[in-house]
TIKOLDREN-435696 format. One record per residue (C-alpha): y, z, x. Coordinates in steps of 0.25 Angstrom, whole numbers, padded with zeros to 4 digits, always signed. Example, Ala and Ser with C-alpha at 12.3 -4.5 7.8 and 13.67 -1.06 7.14 Angstrom:
REM residues 2
-0018+0031+0049;-0004+0029+0055;
//
This chain:
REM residues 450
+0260+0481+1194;+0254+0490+1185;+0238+0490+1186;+0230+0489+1174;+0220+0502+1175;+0206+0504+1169;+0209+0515+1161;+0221+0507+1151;+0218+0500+1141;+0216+0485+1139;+0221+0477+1126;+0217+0466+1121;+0227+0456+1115;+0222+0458+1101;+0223+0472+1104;+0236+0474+1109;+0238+0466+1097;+0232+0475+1086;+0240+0488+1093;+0253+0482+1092;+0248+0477+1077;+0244+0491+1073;+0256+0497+1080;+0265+0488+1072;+0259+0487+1058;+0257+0501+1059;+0271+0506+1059;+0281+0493+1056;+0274+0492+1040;+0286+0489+1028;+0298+0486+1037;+0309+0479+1033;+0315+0467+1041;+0327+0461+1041;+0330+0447+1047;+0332+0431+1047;+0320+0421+1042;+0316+0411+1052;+0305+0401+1056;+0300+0404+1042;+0288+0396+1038;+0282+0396+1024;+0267+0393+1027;+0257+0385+1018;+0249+0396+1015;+0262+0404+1010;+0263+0414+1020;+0278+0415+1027;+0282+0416+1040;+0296+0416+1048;+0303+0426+1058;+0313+0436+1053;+0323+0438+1065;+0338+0443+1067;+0346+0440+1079;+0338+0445+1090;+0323+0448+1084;+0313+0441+1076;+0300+0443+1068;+0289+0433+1064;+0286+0436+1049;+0274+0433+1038;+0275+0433+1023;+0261+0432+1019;+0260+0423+1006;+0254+0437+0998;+0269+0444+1001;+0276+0430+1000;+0271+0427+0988;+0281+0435+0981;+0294+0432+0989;+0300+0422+0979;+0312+0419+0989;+0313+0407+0999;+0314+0412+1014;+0320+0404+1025;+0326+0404+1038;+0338+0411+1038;+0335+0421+1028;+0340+0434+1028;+0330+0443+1025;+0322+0457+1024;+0308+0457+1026;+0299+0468+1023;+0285+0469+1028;+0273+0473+1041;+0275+0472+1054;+0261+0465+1058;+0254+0460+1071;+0250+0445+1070;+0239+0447+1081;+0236+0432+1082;+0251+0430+1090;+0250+0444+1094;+0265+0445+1086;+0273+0454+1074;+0276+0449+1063;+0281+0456+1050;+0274+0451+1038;+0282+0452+1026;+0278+0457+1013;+0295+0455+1006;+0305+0446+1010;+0320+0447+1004;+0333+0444+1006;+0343+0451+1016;+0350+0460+1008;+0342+0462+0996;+0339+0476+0990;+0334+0486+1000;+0326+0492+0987;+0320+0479+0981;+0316+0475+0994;+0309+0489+0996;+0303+0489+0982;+0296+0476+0983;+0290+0479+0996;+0284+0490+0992;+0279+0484+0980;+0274+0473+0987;+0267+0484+0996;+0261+0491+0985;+0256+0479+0979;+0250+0475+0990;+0242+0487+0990;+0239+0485+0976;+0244+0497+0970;+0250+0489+0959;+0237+0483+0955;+0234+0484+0942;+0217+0488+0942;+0224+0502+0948;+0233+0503+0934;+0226+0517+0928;+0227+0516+0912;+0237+0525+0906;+0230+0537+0896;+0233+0533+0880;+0232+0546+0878;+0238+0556+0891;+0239+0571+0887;+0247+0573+0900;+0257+0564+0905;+0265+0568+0918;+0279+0563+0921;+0284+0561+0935;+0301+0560+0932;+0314+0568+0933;+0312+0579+0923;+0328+0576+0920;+0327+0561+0915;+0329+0555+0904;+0318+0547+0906;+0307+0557+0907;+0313+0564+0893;+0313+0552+0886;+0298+0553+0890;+0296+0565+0885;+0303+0563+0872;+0292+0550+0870;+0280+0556+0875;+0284+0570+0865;+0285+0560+0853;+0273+0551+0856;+0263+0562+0863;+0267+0575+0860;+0252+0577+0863;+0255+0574+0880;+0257+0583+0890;+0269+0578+0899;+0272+0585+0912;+0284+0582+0921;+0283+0581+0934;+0298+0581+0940;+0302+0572+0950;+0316+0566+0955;+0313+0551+0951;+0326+0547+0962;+0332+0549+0973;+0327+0552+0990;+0312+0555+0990;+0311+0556+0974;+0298+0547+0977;+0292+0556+0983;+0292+0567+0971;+0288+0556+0963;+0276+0553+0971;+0273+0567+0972;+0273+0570+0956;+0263+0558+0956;+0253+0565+0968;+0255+0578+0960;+0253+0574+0948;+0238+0564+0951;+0231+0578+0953;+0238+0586+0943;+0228+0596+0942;+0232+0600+0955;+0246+0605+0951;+0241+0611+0940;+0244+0600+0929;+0236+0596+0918;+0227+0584+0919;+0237+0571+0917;+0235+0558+0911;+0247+0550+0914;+0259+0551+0924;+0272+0545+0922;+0281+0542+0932;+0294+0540+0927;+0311+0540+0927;+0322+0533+0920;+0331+0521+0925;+0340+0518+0936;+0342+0509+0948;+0333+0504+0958;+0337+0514+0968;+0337+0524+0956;+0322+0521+0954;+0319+0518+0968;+0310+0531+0970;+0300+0525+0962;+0297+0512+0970;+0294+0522+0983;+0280+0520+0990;+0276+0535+0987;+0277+0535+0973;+0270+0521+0971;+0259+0526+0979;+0257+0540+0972;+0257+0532+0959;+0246+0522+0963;+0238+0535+0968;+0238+0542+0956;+0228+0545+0947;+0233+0547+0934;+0240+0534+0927;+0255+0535+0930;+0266+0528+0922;+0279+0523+0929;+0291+0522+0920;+0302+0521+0931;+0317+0517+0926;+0320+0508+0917;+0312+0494+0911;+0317+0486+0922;+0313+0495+0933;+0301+0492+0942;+0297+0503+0952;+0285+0502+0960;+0280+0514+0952;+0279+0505+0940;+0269+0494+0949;+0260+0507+0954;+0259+0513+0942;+0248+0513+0931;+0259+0508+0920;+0273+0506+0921;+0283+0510+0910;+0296+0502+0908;+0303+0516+0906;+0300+0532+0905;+0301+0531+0889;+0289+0518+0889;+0282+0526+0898;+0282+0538+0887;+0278+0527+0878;+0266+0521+0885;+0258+0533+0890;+0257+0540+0876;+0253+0536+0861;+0262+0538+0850;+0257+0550+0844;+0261+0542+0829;+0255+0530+0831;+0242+0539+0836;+0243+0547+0823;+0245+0535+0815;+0234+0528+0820;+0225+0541+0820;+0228+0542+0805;+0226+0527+0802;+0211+0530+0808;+0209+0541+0800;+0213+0535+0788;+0203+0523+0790;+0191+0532+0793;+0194+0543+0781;+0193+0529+0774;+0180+0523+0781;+0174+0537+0780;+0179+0538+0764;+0172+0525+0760;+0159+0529+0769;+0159+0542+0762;+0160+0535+0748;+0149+0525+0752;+0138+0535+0757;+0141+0546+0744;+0139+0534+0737;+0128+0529+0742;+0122+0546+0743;+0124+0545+0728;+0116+0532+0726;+0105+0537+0734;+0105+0551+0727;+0103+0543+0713;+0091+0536+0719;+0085+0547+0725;+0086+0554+0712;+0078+0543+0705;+0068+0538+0716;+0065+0553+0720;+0050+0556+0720;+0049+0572+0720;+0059+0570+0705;+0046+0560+0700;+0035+0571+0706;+0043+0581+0699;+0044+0575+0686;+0028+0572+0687;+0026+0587+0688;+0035+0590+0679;+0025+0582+0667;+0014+0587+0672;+0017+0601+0671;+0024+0597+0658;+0008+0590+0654;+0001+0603+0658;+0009+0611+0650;+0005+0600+0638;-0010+0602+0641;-0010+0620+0641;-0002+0619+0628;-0012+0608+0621;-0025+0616+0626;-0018+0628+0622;-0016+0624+0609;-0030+0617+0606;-0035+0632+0611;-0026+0638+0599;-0031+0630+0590;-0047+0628+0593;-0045+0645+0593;-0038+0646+0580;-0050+0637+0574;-0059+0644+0579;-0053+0659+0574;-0054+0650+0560;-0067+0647+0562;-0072+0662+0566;-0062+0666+0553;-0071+0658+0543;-0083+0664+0549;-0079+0676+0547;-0074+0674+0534;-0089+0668+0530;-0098+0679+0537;-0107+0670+0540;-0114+0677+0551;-0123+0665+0554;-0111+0655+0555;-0104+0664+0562;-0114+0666+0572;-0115+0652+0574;-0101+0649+0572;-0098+0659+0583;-0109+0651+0591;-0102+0639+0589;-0090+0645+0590;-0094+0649+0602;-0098+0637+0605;-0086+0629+0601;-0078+0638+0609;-0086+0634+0619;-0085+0620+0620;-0071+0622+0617;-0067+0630+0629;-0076+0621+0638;-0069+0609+0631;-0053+0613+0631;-0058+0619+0647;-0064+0605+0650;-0050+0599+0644;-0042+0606+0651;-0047+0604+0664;-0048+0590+0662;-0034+0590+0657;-0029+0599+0672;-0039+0590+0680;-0031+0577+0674;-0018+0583+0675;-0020+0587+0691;-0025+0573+0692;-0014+0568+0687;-0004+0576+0695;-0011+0573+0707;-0008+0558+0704;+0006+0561+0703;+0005+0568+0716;+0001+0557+0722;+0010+0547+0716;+0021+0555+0720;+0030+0550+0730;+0031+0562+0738;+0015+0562+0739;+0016+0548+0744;+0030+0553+0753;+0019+0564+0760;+0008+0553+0762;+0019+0548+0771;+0026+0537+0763;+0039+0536+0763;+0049+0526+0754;+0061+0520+0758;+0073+0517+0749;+0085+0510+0752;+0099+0517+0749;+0099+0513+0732;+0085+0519+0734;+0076+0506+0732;+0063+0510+0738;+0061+0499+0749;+0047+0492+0748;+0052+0479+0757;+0060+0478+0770;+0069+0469+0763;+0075+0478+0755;+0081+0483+0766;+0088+0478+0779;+0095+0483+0793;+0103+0496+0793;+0100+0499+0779;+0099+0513+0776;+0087+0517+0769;+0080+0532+0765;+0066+0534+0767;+0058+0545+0759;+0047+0553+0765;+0038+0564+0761;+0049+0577+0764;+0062+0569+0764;+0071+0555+0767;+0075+0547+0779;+0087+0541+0780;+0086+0527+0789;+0093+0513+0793;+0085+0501+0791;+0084+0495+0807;+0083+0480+0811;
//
């Protein structure tokens, strides 16, 4: 009997448990099973459970109602079937069990059976959900192709994208989009082409991933792990357009839009270059026409303004009030100069006639009163004149004082509304309109507030 030693290790139940667990879940993960229903229960709760056994074997099973939920067939004893799914560790009973995620009939295609197990896979991780979607660019300058340079499809492509965009930047990147291991050239142009600065690419806005119809085998390369996953961790928007409208791949369900075929996809991630000028040309017309009828209204209103200025403006009134008075002191020198002229021809008449008499004693004393006279005259025309100047400063001093700009440089200002009414009351005017205020060396320009 072998002896239990010190130095060897000691399980518990539980333990033992967790190794086989982790030893099993750890490398029996997506297997196929192949086998005869029985014992099958469908529980209240909607979980599923039976053995799967063939003629000298068996396995207990469990479809979890989140799996079950989408298996639309009735399963019974006695069925036939292929099962795919985990072989898992139910630690309570301390038994295997394989808990299924698809269910389908013996005999169904190997293909569908492998294409809806993976998608339930992916799904289940949640790379189909729609909060990871990244929002194809309206206006890409570089789009990148991942196809056969030799299809049909990708020219058709081209052809579009050339008529709608001629703007765009296409770069193909060529790949074989079937046969052995074509998956994995396709998952590589996707890895290559999320860092494209690192192979010496230009920045790039949106990457279409891409071929033309055929069969389920034909498009098979497509619905391979590798390229679902390379899709779902790129960074830049990718655009599945894989065979025909019918067609589903799993690329279509990863990535960030799916195209019903490689000419939609030419139409969906460009703008018609046509439509984009015929819209640019409607906005141009419809703000040439808002800009017109602006430009109309404000020379019209420049002009109506300008009119009022001319009438209202104060410096025209000063003017015209100097004008007069240098026109009334041009008056006053010629009237004095004239009553001079005449009072000195009066008085070489007068000194004639004395002469003409010899009358030494008169003229003596007409000379004294002459002298006299003249006198009194100078003193009187002088007194006349400087009462004259002194009542035309005075008066021009009033005017400069009445004048608006004196009053303007006193610090007074006076407000007009656009037709130039001076505005003596806030209610002549109300909120947001425009009014001109006139100070002592110019105009302000302002917008009534609230």
């Amino acid at each position: 009997m072998h002896q239990h030693s010190s130095s060897e290790a000691t399980y518990s139940v539980t333990q033992i448990t967790r190794e086989i667990r982790d030893l099993l879940e750890g490398r029996l993960t997506g297997v196929w099973i192949e086998g005869e229903i029985s014992n099958y229960r469908h529980h209240s709760s909607g979980h599923r459970y039976f053995n799967l056994k063939d003629n000298t074997a068996q396995i207990s099973c469990v479809f979890f109602r989140g799996h079950a939920h989408n298996h639309r067939t009735p399963m019974d004893n006695g069925d036939q079937v292929q099962i795919y799914g985990d072989i898992t560790v139910y630690e309570a009973r301390g038994q295997y069990q394989l808990m299924v995620k698809l269910v389908q009939a013996k005999g169904a295609g190997e293909l569908q059976a492998r294409f809806e197990a993976l998608k339930q896979k992916l799904s289940d991780e949640g790379l189909f959900d729609q909060a990871l979607k990244k929002d194809i660019p309206n206006f890409p300058q570089t789009i990148a192709i991942v196809t056969s340079p030799t299809g049909a499809a990708v020219q058709d492509m081209l052809n579009i994208l050339q008529r709608r965009a001629p703007w765009v930047r296409v770069l193909i990147y060529p790949v074989a989009v079937q046969g052995k291991d074509a998956e994995h050239g396709i998952a590589q142009a996707i890895n290559e082409l999320s860092d494209p600065q690192n192979i010496g690419l230009p920045p790039i806005d949106t990457i279409v991933v891409t071929r033309g119809g055929g069969s389920m085998e034909d498009l098979w390369n497509f619905n391979e792990e590798c390229v679902a996953r390379a899709i779902a961790a790129c960074p830049i928007p990718i655009v599945s357009a894989v065979g025909h409208e019918i067609d589903f791949t799993i690329a279509d369900f990863v990535a960030d839009l799916r195209a019903p075929t490689p000419s939609a996809a030419a139409e969906l991630i460009v703008p018609d270059a046509n439509d984009l000028k015929r819209r640019a040309h409607s906005y141009f017309r419809a703000l040439e026409n808002t800009l017109t009828t602006q430009l109309d209204q404000s020379r019209m209103m420049l002009r109506l303004t300008q009119r009022t200025l001319e009438a209202r403006e104060p410096m025209r009134v000063l003017m015209a009030h100097a004008q007069h008075l240098d026109h009334l002191g041009e008056r006053l020198t010629t009237a004095t100069e004239h009553r001079l002229a005449d009072r000195q021809n009066r008085l070489n008449q007068v000194q004639q006639k004395l002469r003409v008499q010899q009358l030494g004693q008169k003229i003596a004393l007409g000379k004294e009163h002459l002298t006299s006279l003249h006198g009194r005259l100078n003193t009187g025309v002088s007194h006349h004149l400087e009462a004259t100047r002194a009542h035309l400063l005075q008066l021009q001093s009033s005017i400069r004082q009445l004048s608006p700009q004196t009053t303007f440089a006193r610090g007074f200002s006076m407000t007009t509304t656009p037709t130039g009414e001076i505005v003596t009351s806030p209610e002549q005017i109300k909120a947001g309109d425009p009014i001109e205020t006139r100070v002592a060396d110019g105009k302000i320009t302002s917008t009534v507030d609230a």
